[in-house]
Structure formats: structure tokens, C-alpha cells
Residue frames as a rotation matrix with the C-alpha (Angstrom) as fourth column:
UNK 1
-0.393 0.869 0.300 42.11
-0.233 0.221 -0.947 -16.51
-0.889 -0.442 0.116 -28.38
UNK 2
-0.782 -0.618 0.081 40.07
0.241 -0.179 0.954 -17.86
-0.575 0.765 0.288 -31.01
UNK 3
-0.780 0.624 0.045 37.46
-0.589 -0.756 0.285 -16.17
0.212 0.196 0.958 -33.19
UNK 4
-0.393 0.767 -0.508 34.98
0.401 0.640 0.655 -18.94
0.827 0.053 -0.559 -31.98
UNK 5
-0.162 0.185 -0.969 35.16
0.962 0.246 -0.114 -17.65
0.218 -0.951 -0.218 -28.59
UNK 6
0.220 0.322 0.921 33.61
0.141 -0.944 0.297 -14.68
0.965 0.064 -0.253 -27.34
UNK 7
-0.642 -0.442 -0.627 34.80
0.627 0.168 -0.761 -13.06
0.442 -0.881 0.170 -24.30
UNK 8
0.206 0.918 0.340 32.04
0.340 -0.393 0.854 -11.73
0.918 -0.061 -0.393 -22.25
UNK 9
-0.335 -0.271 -0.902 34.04
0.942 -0.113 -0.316 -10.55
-0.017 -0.956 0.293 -18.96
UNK 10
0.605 0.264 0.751 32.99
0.193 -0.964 0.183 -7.12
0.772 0.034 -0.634 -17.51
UNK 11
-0.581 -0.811 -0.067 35.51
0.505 -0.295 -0.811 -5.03
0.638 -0.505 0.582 -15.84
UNK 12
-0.804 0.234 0.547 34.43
-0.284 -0.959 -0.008 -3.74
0.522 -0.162 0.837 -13.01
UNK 13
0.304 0.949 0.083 30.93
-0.315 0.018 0.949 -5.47
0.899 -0.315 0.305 -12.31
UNK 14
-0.913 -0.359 0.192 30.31
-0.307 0.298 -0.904 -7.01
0.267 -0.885 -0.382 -8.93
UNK 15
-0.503 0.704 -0.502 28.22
0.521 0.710 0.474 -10.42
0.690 -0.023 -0.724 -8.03
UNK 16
-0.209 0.759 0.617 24.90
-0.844 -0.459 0.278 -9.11
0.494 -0.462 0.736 -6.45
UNK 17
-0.885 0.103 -0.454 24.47
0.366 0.758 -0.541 -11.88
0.288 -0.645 -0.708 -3.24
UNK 18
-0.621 0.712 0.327 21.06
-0.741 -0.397 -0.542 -9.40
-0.256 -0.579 0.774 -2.24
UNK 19
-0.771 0.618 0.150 18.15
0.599 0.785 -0.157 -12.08
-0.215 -0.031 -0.976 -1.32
UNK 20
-0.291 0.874 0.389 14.48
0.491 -0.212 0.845 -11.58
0.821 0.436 -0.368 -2.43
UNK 21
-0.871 0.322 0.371 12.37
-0.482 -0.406 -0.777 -9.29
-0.099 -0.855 0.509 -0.41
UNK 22
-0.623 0.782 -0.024 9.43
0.765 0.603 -0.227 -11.04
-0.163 -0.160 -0.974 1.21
UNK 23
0.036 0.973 0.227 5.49
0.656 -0.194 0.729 -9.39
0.754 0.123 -0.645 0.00
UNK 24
0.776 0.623 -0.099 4.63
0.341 -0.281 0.897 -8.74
0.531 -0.730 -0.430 3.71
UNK 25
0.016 -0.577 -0.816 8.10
0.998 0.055 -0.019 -8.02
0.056 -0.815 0.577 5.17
UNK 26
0.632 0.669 -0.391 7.09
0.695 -0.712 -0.096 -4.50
-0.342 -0.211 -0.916 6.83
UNK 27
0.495 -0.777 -0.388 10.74
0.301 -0.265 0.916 -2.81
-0.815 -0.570 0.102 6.79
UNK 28
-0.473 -0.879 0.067 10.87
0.090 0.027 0.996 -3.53
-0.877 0.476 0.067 2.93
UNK 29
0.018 0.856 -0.517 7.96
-0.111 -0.512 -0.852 -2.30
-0.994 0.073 0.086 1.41
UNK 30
-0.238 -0.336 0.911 7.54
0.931 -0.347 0.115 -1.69
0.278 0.876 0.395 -2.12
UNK 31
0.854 0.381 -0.356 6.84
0.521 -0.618 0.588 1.73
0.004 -0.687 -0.726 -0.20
UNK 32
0.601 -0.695 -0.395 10.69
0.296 -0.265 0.918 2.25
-0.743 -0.668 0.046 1.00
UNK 33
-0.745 -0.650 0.150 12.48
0.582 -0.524 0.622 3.78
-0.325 0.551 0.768 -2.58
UNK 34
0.187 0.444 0.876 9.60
0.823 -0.557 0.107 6.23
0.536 0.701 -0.470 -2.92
UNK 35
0.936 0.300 0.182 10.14
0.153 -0.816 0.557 8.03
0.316 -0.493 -0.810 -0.18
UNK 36
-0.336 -0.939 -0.076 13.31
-0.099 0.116 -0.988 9.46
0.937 -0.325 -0.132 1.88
UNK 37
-0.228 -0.013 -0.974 14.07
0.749 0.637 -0.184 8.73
0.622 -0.771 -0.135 5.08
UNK 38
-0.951 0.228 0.210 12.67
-0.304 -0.816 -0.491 12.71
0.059 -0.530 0.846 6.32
UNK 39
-0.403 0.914 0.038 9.04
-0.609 -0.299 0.735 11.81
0.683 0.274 0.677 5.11
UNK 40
-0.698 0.387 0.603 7.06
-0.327 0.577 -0.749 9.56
-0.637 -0.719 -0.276 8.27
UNK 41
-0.535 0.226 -0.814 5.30
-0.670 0.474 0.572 7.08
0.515 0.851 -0.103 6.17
UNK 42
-0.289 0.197 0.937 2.70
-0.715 0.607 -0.348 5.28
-0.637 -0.770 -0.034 8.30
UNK 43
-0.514 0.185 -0.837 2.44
-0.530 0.698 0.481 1.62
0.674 0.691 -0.261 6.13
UNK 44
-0.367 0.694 0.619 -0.78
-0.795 0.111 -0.596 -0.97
-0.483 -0.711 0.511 6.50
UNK 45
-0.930 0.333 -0.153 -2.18
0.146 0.719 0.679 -4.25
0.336 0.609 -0.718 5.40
UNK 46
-0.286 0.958 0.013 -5.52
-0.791 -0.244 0.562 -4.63
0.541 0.150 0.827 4.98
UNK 47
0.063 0.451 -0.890 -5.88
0.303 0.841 0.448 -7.69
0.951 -0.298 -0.084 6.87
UNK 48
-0.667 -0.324 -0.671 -5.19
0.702 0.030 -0.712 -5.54
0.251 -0.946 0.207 10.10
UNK 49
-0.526 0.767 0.367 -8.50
-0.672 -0.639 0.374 -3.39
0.522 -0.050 0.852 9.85
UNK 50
-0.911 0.392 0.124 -11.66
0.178 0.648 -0.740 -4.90
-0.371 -0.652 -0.661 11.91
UNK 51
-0.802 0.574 0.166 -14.62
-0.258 -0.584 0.770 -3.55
0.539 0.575 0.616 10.14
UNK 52
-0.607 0.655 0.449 -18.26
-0.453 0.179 -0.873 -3.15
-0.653 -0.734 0.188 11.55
UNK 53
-0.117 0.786 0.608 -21.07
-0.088 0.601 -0.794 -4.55
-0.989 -0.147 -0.001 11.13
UNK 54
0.831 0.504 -0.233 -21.54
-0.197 -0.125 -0.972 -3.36
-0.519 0.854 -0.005 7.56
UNK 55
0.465 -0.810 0.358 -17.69
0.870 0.343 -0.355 -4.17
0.164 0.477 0.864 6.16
UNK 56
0.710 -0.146 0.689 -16.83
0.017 -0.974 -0.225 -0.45
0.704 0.172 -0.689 6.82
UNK 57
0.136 -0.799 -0.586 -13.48
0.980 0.195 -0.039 0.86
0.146 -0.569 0.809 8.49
UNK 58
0.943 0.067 0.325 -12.86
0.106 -0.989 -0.107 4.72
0.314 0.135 -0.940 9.10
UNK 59
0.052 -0.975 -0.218 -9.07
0.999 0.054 -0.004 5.61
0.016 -0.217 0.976 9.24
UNK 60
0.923 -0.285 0.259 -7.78
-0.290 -0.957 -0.018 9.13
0.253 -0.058 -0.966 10.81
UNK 61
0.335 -0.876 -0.346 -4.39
0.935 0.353 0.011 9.64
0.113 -0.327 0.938 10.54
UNK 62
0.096 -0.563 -0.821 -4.00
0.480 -0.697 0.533 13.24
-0.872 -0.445 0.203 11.50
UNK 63
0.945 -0.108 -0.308 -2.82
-0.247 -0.854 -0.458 15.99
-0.213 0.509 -0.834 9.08
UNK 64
0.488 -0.696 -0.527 -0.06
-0.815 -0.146 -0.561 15.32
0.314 0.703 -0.638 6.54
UNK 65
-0.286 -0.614 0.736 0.83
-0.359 0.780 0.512 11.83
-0.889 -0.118 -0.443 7.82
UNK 66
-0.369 -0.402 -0.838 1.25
-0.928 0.104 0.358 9.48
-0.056 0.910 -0.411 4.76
UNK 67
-0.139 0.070 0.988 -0.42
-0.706 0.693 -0.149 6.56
-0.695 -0.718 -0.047 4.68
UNK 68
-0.612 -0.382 -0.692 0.45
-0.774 0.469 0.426 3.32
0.162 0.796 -0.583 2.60
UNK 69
0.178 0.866 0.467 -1.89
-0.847 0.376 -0.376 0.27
-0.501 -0.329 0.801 2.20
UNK 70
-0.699 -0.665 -0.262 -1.00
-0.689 0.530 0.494 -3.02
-0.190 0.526 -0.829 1.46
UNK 71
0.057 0.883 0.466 -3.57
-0.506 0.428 -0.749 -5.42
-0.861 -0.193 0.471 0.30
UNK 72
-0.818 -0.390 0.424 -4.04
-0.125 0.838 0.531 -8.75
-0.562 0.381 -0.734 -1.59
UNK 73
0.097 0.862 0.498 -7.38
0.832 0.204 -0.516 -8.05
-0.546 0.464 -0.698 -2.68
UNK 74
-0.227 0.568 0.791 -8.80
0.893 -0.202 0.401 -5.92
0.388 0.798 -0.461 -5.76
UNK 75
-0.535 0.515 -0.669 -9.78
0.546 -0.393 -0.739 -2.86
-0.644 -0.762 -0.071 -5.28
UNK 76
-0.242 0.911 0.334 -12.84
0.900 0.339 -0.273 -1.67
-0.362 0.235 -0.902 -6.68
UNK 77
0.300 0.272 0.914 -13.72
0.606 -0.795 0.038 1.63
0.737 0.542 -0.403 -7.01
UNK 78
-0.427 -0.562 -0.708 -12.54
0.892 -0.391 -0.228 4.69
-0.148 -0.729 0.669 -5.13
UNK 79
-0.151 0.467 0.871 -13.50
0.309 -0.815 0.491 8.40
0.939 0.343 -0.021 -4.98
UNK 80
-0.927 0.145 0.346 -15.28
-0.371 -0.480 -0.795 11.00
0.051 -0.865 0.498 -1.88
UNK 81
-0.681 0.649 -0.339 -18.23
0.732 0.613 -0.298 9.92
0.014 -0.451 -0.892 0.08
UNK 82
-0.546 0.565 0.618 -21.37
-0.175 -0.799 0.576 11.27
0.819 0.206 0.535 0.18
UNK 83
-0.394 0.201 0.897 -23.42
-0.824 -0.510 -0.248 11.68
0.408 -0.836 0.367 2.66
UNK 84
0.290 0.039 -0.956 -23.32
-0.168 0.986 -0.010 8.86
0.942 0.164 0.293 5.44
UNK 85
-0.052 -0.425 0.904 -22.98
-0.990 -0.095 -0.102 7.44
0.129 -0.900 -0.416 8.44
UNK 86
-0.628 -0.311 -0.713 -21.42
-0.349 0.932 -0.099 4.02
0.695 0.186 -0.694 9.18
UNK 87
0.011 0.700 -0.714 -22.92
0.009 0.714 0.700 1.53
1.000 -0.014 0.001 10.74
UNK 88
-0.348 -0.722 -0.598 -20.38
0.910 -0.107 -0.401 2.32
0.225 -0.683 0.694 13.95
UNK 89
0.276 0.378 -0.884 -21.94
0.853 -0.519 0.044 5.84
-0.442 -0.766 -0.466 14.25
UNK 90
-0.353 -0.929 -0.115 -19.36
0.629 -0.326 0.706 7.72
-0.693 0.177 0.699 12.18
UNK 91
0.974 0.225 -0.032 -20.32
0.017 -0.210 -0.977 10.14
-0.226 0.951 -0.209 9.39
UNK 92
-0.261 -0.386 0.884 -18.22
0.880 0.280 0.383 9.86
-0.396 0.879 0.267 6.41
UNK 93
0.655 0.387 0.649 -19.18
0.753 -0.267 -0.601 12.48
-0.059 0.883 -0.466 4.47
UNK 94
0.941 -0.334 -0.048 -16.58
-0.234 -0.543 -0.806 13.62
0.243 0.770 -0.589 2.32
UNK 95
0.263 -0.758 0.597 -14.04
-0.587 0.365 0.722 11.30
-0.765 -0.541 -0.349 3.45
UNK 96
-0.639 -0.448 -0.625 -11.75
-0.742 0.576 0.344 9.33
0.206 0.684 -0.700 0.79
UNK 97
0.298 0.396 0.869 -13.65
-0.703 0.706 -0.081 6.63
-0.646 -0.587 0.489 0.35
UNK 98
-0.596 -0.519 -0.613 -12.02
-0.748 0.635 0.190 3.07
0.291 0.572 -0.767 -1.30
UNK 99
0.786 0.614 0.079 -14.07
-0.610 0.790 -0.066 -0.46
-0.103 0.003 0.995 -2.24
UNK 100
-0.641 -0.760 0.108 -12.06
-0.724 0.646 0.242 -4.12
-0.254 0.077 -0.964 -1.96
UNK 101
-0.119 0.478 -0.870 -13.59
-0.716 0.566 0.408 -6.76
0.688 0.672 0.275 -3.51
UNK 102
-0.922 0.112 -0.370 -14.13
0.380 0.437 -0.815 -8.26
0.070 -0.893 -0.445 -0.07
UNK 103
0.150 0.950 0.275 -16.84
0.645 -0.305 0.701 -6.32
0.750 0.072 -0.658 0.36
UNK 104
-0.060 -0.105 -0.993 -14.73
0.988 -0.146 -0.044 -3.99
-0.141 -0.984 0.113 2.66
UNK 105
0.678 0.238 0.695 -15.32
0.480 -0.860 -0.173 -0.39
0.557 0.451 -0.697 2.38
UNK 106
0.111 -0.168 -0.979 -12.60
0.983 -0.128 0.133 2.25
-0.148 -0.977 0.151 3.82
UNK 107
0.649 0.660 0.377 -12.88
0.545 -0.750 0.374 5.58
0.530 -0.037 -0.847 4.83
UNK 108
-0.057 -0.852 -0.521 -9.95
0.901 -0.269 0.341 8.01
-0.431 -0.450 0.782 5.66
UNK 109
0.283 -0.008 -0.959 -9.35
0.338 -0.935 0.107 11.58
-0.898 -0.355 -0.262 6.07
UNK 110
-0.077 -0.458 -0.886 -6.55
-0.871 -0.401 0.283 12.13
-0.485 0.794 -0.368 3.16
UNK 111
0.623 -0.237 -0.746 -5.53
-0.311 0.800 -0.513 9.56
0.718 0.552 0.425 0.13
UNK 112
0.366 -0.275 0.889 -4.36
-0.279 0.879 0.386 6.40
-0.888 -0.390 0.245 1.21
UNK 113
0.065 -0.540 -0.839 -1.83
-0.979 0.129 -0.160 4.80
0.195 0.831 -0.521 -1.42
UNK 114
0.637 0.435 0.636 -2.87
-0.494 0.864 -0.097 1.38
-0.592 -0.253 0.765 -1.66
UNK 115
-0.231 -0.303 -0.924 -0.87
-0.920 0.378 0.106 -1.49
0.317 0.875 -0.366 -3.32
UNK 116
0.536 0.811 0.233 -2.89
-0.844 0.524 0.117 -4.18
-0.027 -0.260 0.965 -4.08
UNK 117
-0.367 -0.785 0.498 -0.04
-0.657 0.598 0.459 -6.80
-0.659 -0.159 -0.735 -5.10
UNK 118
0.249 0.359 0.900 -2.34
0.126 0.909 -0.398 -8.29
-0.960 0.212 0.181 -7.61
């Protein structure tokens, strides 16, 4: 061989053929390598909320369910609610509450792990 040339084989390796994972594709989360497959993981996009009148959502998911949040928009500010009652009837107070630069507000029992994708 000569000293011009550089051999760069690797013993051993093996071509990777794995295709991109789509944003929205539910099944492939950027969720799915944090968790194992014991933990119930309940994953969400923000575009599947309805809010009332005022932009507000309230989300119960029960005791110790997990709940993931996809979402293309910003989010704003987060923290616990004070004392309130949506527009829908609901009080809020002391419920997670999270802002989206939409102007949606939501409201949910435990933390909500949100990825915003931006």
C-alpha cells in the first residue's frame, strides 16, 4: 500500500439503513428512550385540546399516570394556579398551570412534560 493512502476500513462496523423518524409519528416519540416499556406514558399534541371560551383546557389524568405533551408552539410561562375558575366552570386552584404563546392556557392535576419542538 502506499504511504499516500490511508486506509480507513473499520472492522466490525455495520451500515445503519434506520430511516428518519417523523415529528408527529405517535409510536416514536422523542418520549420512547426515556422511559421503559413498564412505565404507561399517556403522550399528547397540543393541537388535540379544544379550549373554552377563554383559551383554557383542564387535563385530569388520574394519579401517577405520566403525561407527555407535544407542541409546536412556545411555551410561555409555567408554575401553580391561584385561585380560579375557568371560564367552563372548573376551579383550578392549585393545578399545574402552563402558557403557549397561542394564547392557550393548560391546567392539569400533576406535571405535564411538554416538548415544544421549537
Amino acid at each position: 500500500m502506499s504511504p499516500n493512502i490511508k486506509d480507513h476500513t473499520v472492522v466490525g462496523a455495520e451500515e445503519s439503513n434506520l430511516e428518519p423518524l417523523v415529528p408527529d409519528d405517535y409510536f416514536h416519540s422523542i418520549f420512547e428512550t426515556a422511559y421503559d416499556d413498564q412505565i404507561e406514558v399517556v403522550s399528547l399534541h397540543l393541537d388535540d385540546f379544544l379550549p373554552d371560551e377563554s383559551g383554557a383546557v383542564v387535563l385530569f389524568s388520574g394519579e401517577g399516570n405520566q403525561i407527555h405533551l407535544e407542541s409546536g408552539e412556545l411555551l410561555i410561562s409555567s408554575g401553580v394556579a391561584s385561585s380560579h375558575i375557568t371560564a367552563s366552570g372548573v376551579d383550578v386552584t392549585g393545578l399545574n398551570v402552563y402558557n403557549f404563546a397561542s394564547g392557550l392556557t393548560l391546567y392539569s392535576e400533576g406535571e405535564v412534560t411538554i416538548h415544544t419542538g421549537i
